[in-house]
HTML snippet that shows the backbone in 3Dmol.js (N, CA, C, O; Angstrom):
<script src="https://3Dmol.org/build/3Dmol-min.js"></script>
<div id="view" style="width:600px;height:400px;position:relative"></div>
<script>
const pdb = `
ATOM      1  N   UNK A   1      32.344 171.512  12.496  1.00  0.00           N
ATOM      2  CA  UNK A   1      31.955 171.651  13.875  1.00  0.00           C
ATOM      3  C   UNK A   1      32.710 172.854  14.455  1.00  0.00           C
ATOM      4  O   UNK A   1      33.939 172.819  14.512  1.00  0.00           O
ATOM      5  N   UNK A   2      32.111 173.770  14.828  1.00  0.00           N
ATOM      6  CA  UNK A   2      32.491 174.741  15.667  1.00  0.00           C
ATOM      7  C   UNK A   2      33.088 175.031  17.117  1.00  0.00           C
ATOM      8  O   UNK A   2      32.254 175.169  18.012  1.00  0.00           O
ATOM      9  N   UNK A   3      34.231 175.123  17.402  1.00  0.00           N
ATOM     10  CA  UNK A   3      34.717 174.550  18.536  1.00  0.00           C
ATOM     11  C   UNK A   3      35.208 176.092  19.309  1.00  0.00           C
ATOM     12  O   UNK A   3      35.308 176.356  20.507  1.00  0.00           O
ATOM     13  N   UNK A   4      35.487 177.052  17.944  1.00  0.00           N
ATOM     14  CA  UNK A   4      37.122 178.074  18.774  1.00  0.00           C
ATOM     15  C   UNK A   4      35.920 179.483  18.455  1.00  0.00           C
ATOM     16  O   UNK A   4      35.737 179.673  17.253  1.00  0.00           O
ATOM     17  N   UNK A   5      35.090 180.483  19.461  1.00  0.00           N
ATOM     18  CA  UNK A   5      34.713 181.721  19.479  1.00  0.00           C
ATOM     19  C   UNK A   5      34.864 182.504  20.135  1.00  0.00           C
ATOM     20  O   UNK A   5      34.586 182.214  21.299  1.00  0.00           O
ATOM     21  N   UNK A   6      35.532 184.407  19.819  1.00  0.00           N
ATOM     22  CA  UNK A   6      35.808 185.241  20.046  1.00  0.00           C
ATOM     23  C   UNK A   6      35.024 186.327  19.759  1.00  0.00           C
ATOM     24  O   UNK A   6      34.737 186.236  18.566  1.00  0.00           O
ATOM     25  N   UNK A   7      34.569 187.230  20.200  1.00  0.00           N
ATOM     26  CA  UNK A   7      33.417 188.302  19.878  1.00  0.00           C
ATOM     27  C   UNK A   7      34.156 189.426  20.650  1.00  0.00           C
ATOM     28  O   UNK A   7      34.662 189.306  21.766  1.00  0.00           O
ATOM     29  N   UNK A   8      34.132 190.865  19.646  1.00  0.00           N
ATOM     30  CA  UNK A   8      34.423 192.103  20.530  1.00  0.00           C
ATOM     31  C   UNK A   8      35.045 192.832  18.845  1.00  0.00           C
ATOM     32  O   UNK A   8      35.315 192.229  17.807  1.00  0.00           O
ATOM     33  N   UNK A   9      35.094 194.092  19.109  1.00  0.00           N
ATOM     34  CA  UNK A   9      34.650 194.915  17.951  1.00  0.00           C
ATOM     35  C   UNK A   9      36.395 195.090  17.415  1.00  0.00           C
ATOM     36  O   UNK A   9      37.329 195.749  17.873  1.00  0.00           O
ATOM     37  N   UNK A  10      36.274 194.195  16.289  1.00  0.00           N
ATOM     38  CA  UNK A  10      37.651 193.855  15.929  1.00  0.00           C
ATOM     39  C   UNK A  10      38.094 194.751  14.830  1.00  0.00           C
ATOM     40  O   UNK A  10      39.302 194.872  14.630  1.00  0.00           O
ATOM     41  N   UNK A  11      36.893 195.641  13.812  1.00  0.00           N
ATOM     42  CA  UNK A  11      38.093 196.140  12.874  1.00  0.00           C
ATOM     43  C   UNK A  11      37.734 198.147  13.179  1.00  0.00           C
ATOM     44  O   UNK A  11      37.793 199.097  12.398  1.00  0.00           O
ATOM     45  N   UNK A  12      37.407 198.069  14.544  1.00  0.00           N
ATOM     46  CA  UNK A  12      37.426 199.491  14.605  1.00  0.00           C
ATOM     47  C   UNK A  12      36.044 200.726  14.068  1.00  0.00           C
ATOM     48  O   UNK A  12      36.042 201.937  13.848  1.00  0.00           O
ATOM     49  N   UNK A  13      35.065 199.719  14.029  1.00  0.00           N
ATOM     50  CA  UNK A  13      33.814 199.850  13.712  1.00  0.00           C
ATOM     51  C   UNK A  13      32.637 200.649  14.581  1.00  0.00           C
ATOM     52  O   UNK A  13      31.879 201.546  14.212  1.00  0.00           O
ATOM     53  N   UNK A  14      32.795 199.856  16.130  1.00  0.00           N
ATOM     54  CA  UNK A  14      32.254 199.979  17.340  1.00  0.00           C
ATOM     55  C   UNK A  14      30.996 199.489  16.882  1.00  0.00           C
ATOM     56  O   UNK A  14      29.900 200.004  17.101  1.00  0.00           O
ATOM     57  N   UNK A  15      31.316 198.100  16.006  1.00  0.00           N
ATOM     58  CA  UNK A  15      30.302 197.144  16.597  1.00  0.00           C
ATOM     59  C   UNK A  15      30.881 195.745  16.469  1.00  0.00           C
ATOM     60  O   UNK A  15      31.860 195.351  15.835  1.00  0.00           O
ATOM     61  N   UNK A  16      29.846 194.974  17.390  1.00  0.00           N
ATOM     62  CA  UNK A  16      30.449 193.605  17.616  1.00  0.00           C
ATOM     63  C   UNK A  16      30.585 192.453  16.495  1.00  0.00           C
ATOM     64  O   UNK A  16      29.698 192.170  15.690  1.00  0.00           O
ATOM     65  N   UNK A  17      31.755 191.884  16.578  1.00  0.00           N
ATOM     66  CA  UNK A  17      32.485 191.298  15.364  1.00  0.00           C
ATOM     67  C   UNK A  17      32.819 189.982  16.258  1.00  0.00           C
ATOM     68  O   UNK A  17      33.024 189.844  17.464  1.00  0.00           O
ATOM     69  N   UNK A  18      32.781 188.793  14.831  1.00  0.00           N
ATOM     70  CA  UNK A  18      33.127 187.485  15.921  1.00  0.00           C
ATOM     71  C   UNK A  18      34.519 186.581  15.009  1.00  0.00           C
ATOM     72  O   UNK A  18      35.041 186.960  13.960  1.00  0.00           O
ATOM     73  N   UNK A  19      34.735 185.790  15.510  1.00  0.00           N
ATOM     74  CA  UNK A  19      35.847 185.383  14.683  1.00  0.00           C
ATOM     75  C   UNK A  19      35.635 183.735  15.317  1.00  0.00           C
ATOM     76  O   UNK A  19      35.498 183.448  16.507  1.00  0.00           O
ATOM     77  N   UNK A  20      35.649 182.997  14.415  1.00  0.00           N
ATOM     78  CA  UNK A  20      35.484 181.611  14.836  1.00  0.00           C
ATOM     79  C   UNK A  20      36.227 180.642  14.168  1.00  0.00           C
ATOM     80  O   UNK A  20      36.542 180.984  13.028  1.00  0.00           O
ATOM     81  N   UNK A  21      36.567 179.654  14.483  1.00  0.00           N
ATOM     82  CA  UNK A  21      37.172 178.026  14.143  1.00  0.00           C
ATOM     83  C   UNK A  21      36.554 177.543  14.696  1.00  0.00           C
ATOM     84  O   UNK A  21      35.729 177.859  15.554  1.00  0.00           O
ATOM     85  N   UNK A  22      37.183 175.840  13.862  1.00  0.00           N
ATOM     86  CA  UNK A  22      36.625 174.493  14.254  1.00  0.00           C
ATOM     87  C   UNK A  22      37.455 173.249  13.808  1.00  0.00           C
ATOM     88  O   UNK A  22      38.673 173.174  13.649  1.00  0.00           O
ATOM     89  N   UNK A  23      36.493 172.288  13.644  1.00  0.00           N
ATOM     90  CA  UNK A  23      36.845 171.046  13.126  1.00  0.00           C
ATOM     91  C   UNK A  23      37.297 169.980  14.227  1.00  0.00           C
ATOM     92  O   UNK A  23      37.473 170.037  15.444  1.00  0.00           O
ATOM     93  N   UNK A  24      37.429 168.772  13.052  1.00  0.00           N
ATOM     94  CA  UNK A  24      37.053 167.527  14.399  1.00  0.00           C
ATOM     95  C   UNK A  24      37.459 166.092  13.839  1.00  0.00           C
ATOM     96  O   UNK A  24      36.541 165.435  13.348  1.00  0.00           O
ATOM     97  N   UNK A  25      38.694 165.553  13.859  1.00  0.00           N
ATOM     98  CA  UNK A  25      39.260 164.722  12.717  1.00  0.00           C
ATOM     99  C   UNK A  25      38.884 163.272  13.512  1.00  0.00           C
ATOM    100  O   UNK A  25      39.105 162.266  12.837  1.00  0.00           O
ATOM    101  N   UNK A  26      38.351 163.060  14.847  1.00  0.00           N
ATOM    102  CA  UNK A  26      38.489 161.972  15.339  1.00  0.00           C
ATOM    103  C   UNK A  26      37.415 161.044  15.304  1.00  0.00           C
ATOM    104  O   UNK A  26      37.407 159.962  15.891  1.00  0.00           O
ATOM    105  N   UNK A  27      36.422 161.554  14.525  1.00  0.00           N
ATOM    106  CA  UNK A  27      35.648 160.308  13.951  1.00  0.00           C
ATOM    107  C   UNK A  27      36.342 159.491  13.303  1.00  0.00           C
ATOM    108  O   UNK A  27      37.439 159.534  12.746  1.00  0.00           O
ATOM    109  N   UNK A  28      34.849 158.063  13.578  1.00  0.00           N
ATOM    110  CA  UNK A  28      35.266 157.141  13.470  1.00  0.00           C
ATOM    111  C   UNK A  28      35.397 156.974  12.107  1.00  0.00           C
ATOM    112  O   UNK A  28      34.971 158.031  11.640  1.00  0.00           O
ATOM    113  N   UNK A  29      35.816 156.102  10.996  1.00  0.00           N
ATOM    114  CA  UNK A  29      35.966 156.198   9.553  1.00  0.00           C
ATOM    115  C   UNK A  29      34.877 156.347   9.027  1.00  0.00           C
ATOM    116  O   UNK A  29      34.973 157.143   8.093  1.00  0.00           O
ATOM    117  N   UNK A  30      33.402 155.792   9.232  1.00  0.00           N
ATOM    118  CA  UNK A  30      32.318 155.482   8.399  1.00  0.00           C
ATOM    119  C   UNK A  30      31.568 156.977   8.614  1.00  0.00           C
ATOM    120  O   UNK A  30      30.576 157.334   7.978  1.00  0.00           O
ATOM    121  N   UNK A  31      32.234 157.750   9.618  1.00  0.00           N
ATOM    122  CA  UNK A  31      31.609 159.553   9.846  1.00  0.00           C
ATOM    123  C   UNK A  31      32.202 159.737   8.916  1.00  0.00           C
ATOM    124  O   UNK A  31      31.767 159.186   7.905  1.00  0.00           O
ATOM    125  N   UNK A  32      33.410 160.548   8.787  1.00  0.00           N
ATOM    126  CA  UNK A  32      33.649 160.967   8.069  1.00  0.00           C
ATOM    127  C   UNK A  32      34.742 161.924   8.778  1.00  0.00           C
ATOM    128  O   UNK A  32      34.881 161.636   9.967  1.00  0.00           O
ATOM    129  N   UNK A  33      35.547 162.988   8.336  1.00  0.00           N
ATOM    130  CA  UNK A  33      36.258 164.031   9.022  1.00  0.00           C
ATOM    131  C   UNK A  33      35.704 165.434   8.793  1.00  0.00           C
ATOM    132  O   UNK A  33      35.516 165.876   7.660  1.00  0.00           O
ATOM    133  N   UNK A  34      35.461 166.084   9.853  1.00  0.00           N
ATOM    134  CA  UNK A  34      34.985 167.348   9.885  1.00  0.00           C
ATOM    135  C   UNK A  34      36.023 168.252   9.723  1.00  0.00           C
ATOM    136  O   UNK A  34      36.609 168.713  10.702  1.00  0.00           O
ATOM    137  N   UNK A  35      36.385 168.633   8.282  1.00  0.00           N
ATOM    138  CA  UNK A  35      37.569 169.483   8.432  1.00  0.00           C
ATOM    139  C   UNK A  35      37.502 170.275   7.432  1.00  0.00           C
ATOM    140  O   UNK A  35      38.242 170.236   6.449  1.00  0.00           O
ATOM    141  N   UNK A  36      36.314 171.292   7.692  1.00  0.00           N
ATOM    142  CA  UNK A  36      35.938 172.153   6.168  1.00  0.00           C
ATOM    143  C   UNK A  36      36.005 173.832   6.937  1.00  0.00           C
ATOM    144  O   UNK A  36      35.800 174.872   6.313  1.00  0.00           O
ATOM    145  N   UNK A  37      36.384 173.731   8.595  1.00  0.00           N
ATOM    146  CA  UNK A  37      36.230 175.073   8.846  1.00  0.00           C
ATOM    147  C   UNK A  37      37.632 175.630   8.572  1.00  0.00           C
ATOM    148  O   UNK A  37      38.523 174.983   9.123  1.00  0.00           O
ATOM    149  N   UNK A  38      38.053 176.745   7.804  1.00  0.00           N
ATOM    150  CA  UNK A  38      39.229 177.462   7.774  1.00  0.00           C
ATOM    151  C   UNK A  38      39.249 178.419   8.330  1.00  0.00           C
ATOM    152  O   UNK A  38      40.134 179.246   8.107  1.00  0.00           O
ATOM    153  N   UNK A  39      38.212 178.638   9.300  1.00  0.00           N
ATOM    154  CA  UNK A  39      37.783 180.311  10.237  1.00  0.00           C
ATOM    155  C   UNK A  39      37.423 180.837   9.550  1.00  0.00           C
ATOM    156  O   UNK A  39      37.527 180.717   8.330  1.00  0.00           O
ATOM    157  N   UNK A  40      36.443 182.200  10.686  1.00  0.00           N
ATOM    158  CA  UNK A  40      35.319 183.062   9.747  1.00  0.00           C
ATOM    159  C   UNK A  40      35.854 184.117  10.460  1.00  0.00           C
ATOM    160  O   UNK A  40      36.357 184.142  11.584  1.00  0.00           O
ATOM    161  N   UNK A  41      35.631 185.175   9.465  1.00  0.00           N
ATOM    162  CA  UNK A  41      35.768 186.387  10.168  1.00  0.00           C
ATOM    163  C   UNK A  41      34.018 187.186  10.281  1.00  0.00           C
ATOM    164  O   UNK A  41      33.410 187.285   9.215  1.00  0.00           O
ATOM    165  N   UNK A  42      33.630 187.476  11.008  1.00  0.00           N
ATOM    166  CA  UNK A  42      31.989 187.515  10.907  1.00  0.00           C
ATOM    167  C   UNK A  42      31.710 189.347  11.447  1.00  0.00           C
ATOM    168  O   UNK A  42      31.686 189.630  12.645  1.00  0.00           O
ATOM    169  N   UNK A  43      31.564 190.188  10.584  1.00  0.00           N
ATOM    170  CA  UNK A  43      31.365 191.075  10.575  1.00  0.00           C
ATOM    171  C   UNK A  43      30.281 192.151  10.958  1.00  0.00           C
ATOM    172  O   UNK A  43      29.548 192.520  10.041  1.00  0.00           O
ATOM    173  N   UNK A  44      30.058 192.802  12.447  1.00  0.00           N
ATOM    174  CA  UNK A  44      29.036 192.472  12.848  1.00  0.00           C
ATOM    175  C   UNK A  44      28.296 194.339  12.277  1.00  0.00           C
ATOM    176  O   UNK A  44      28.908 195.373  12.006  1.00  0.00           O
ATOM    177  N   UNK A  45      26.432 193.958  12.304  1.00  0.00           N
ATOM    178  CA  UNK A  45      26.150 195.373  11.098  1.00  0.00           C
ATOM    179  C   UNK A  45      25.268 196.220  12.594  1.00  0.00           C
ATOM    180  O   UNK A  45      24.415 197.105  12.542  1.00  0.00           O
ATOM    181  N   UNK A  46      25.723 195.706  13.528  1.00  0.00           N
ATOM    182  CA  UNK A  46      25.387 196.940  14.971  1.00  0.00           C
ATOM    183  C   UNK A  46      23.767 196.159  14.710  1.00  0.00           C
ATOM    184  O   UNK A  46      23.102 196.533  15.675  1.00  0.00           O
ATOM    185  N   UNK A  47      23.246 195.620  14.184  1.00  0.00           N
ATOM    186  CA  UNK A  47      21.791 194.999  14.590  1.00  0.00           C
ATOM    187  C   UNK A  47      21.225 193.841  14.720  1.00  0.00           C
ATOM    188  O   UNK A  47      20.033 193.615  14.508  1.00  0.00           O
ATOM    189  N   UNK A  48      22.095 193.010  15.096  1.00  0.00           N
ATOM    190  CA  UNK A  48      22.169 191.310  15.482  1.00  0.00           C
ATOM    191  C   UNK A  48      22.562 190.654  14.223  1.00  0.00           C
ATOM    192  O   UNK A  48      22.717 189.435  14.302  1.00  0.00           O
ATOM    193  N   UNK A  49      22.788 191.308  12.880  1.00  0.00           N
ATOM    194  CA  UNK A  49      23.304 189.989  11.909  1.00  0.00           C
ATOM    195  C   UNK A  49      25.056 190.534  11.407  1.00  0.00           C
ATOM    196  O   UNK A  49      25.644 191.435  12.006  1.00  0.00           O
ATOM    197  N   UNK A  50      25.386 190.114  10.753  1.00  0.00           N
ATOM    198  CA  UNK A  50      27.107 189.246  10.636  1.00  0.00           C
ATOM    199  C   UNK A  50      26.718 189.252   9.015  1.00  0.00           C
ATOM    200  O   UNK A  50      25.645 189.048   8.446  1.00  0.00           O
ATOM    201  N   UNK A  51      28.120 189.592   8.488  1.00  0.00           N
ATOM    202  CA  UNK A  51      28.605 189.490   7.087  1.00  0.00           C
ATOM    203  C   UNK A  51      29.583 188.846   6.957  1.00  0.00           C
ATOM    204  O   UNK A  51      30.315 189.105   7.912  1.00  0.00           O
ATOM    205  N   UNK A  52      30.197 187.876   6.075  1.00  0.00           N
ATOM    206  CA  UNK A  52      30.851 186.939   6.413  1.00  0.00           C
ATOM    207  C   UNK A  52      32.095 187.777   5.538  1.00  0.00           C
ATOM    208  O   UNK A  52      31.755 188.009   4.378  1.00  0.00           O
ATOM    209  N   UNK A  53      33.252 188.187   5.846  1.00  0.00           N
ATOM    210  CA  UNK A  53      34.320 188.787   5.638  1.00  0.00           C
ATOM    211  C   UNK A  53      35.231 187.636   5.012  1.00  0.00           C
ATOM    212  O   UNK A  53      35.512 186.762   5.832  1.00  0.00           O
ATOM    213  N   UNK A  54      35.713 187.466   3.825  1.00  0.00           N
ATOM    214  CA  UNK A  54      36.553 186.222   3.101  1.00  0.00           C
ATOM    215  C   UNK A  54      37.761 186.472   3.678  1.00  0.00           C
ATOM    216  O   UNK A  54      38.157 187.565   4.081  1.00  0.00           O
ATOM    217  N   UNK A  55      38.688 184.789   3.726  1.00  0.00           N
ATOM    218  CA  UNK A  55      40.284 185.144   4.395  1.00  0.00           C
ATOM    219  C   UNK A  55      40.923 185.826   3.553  1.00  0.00           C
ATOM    220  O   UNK A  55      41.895 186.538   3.807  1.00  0.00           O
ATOM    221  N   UNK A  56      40.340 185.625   2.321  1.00  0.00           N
ATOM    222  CA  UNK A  56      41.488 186.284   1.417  1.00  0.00           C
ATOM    223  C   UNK A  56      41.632 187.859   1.634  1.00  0.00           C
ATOM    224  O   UNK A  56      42.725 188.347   1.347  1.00  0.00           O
ATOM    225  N   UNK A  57      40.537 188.774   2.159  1.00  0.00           N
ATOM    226  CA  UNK A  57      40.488 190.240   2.501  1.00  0.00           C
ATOM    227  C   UNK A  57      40.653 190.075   3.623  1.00  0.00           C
ATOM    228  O   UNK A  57      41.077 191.113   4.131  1.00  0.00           O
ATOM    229  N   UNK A  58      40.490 188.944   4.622  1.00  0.00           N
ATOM    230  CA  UNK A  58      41.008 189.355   6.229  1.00  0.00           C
ATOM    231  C   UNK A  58      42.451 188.669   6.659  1.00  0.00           C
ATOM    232  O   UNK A  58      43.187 188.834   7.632  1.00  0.00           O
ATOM    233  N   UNK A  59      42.500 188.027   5.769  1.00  0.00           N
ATOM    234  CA  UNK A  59      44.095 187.174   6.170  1.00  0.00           C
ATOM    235  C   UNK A  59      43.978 185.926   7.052  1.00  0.00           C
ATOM    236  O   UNK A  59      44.720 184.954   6.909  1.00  0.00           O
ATOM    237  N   UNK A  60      43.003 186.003   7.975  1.00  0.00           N
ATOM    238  CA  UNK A  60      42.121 185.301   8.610  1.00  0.00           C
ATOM    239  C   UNK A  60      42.304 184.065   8.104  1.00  0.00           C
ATOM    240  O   UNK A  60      41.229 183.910   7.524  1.00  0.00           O
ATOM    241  N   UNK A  61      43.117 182.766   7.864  1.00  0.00           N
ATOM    242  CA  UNK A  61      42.510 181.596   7.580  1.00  0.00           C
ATOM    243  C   UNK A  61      43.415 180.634   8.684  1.00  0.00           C
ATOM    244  O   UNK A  61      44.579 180.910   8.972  1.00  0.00           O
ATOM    245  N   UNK A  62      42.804 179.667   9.148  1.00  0.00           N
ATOM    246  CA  UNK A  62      43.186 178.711   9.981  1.00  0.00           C
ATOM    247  C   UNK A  62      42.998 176.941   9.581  1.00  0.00           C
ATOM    248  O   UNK A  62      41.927 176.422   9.264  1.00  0.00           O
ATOM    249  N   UNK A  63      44.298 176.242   9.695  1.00  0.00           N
ATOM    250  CA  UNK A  63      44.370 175.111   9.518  1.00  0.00           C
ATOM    251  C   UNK A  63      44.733 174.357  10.907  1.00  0.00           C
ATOM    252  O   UNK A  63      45.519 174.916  11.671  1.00  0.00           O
ATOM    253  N   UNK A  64      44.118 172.964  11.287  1.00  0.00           N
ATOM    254  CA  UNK A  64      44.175 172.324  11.750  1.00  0.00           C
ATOM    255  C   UNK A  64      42.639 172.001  12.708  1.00  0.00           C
ATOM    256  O   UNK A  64      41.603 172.265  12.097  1.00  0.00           O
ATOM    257  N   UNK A  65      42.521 171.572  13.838  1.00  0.00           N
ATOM    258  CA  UNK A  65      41.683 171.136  14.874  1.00  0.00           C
ATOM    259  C   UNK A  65      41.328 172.767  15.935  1.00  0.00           C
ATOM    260  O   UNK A  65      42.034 172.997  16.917  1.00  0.00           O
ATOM    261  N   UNK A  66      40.652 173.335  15.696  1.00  0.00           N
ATOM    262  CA  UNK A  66      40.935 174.476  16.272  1.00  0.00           C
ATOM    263  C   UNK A  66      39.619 174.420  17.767  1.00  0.00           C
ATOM    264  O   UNK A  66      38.403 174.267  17.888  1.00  0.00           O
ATOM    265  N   UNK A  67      40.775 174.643  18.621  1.00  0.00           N
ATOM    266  CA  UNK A  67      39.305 174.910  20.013  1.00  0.00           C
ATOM    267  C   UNK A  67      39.357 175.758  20.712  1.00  0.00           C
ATOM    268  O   UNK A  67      38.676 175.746  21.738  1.00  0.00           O
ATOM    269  N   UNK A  68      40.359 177.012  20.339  1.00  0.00           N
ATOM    270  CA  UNK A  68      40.047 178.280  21.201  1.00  0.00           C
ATOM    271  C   UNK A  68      40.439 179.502  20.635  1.00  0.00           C
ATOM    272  O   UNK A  68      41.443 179.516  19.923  1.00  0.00           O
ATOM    273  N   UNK A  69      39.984 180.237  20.781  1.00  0.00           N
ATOM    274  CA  UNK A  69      40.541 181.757  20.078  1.00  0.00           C
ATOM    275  C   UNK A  69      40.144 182.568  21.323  1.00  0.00           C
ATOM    276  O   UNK A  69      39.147 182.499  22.042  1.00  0.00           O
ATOM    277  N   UNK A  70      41.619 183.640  21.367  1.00  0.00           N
ATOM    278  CA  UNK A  70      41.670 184.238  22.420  1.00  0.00           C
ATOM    279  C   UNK A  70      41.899 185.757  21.884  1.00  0.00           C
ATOM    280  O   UNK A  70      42.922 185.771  21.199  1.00  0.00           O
ATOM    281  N   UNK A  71      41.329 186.963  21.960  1.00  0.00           N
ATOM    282  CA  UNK A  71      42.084 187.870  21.982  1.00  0.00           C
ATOM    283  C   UNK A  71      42.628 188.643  22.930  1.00  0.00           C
ATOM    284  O   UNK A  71      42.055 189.099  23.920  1.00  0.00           O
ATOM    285  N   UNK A  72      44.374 188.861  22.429  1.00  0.00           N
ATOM    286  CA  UNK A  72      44.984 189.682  23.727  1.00  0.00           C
ATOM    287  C   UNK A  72      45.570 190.526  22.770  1.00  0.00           C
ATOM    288  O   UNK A  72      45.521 190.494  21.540  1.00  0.00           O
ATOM    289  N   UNK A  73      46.462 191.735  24.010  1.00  0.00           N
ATOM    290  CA  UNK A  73      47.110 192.497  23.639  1.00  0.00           C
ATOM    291  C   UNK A  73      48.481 192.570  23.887  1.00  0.00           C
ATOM    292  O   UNK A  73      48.922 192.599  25.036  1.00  0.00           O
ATOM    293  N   UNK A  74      49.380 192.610  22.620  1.00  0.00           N
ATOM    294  CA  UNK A  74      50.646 192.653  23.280  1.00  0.00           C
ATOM    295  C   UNK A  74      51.413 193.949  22.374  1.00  0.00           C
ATOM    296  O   UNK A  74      51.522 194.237  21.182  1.00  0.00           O
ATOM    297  N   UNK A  75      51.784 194.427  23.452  1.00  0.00           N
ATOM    298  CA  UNK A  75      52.987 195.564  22.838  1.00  0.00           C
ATOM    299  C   UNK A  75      52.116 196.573  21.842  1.00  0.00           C
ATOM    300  O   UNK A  75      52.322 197.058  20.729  1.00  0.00           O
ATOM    301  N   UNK A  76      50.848 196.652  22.984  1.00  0.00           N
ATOM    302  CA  UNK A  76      49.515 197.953  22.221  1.00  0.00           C
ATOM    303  C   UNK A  76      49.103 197.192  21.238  1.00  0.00           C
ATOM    304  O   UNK A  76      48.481 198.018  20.570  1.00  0.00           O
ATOM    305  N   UNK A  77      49.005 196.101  20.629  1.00  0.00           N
ATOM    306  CA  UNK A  77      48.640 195.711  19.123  1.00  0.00           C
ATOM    307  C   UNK A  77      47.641 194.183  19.965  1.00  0.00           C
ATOM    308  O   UNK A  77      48.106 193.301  20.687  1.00  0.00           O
ATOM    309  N   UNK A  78      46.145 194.388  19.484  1.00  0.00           N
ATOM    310  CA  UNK A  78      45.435 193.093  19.436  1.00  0.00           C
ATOM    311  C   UNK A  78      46.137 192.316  18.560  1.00  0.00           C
ATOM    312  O   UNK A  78      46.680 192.888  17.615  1.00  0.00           O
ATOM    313  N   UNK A  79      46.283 190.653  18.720  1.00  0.00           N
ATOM    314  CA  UNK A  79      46.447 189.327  18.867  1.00  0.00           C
ATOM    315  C   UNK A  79      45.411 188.269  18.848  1.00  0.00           C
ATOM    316  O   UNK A  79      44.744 188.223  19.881  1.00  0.00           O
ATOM    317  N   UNK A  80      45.190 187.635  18.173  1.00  0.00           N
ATOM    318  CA  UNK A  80      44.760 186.544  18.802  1.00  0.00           C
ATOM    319  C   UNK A  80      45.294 185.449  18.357  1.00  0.00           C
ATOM    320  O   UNK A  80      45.754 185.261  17.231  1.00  0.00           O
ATOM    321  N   UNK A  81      45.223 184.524  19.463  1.00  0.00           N
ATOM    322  CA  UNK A  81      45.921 183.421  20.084  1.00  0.00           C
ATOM    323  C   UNK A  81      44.975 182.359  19.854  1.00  0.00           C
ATOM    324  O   UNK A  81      43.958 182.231  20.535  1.00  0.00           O
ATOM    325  N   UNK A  82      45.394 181.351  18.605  1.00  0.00           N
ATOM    326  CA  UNK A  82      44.310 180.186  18.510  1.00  0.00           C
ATOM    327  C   UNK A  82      44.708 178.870  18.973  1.00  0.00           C
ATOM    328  O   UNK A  82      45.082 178.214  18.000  1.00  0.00           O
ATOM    329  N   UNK A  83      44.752 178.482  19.609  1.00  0.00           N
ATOM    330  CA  UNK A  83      44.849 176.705  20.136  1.00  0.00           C
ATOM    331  C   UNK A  83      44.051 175.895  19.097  1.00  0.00           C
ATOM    332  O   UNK A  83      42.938 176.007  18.583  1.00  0.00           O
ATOM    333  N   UNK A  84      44.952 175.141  19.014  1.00  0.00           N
ATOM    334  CA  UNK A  84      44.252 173.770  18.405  1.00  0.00           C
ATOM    335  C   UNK A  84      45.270 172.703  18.533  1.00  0.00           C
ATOM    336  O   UNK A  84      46.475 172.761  18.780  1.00  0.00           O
ATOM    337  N   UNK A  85      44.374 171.596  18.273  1.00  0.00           N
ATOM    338  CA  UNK A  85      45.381 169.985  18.621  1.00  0.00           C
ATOM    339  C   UNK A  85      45.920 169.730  18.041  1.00  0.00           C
ATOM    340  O   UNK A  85      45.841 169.920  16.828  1.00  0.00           O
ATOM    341  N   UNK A  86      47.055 168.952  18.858  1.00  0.00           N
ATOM    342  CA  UNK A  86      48.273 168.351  17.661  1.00  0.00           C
ATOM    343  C   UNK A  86      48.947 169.588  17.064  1.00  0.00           C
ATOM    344  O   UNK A  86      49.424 169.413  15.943  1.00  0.00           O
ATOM    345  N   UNK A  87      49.079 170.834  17.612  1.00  0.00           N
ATOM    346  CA  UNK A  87      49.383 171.553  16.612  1.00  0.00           C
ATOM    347  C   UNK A  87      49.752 172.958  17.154  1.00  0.00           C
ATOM    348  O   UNK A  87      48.808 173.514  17.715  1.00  0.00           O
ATOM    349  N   UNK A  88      50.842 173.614  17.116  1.00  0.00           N
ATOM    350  CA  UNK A  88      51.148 175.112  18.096  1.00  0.00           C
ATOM    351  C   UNK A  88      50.129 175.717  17.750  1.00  0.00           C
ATOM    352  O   UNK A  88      49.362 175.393  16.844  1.00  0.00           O
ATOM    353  N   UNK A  89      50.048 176.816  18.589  1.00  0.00           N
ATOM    354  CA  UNK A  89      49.507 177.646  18.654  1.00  0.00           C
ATOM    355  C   UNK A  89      49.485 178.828  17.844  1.00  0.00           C
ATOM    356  O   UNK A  89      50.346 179.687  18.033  1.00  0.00           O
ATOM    357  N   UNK A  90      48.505 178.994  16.862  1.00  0.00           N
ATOM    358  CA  UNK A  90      48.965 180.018  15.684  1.00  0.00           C
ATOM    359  C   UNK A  90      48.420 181.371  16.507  1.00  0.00           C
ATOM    360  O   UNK A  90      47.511 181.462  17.332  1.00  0.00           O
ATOM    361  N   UNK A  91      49.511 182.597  15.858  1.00  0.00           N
ATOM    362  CA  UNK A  91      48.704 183.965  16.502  1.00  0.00           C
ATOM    363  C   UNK A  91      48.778 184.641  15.017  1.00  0.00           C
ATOM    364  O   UNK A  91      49.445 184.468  13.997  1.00  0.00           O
ATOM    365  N   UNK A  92      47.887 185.375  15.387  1.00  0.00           N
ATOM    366  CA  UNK A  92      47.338 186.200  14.040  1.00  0.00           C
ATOM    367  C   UNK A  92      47.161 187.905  14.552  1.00  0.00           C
ATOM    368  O   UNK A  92      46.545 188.305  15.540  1.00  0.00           O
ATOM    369  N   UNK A  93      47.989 188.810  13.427  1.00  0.00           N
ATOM    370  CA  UNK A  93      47.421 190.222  14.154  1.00  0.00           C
ATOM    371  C   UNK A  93      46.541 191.421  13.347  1.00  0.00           C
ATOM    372  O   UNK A  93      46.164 192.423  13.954  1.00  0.00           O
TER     373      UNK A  93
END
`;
const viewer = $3Dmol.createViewer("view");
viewer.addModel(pdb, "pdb");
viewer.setStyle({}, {cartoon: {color: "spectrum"}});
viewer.zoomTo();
viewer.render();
</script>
């Protein structure tokens, strides 16, 4: 389940790129646990479709309940800032 999305042209391309999390552990037992998203890095080709960029070449991977991804800037260098439950806040640069 998709919970955490960020869009804006992330590897210097000047086109739009998205970066997403998820997951969702609080079903009930007989659901099951939704916990297969490790984040995407989604690579955008300037004409509405996305290439899916692996963590292992973006570094990109996220564990836990994830419901927000933020990008900021600190000290000139993009950031982003992921929230998720039960769990600090990981930043990634």
């Amino acid at each position: 389940m998709l919970h955490g999305i960020t869009v804006g042209d992330f590897d210097g391309t000047g086109q739009q790129d998205a970066l997403t999390g998820g997951n969702f552990l609080g079903n009930k037992p007989e659901f099951g646990y939704e916990d297969a998203d490790y984040g995407l890095f989604l690579k955008g080709d300037g004409h509405g479709g996305f290439q899916v960029e692996r963590s292992c070449q973006t570094g990109f991977r996220l564990a836990g309940e994830v419901r927000d991804i933020k990008a900021v800037q600190v000290g000139g260098k993009r950031c982003f800032l992921v929230a998720r439950n039960n769990a600090g806040i990981a930043v990634f640069r």
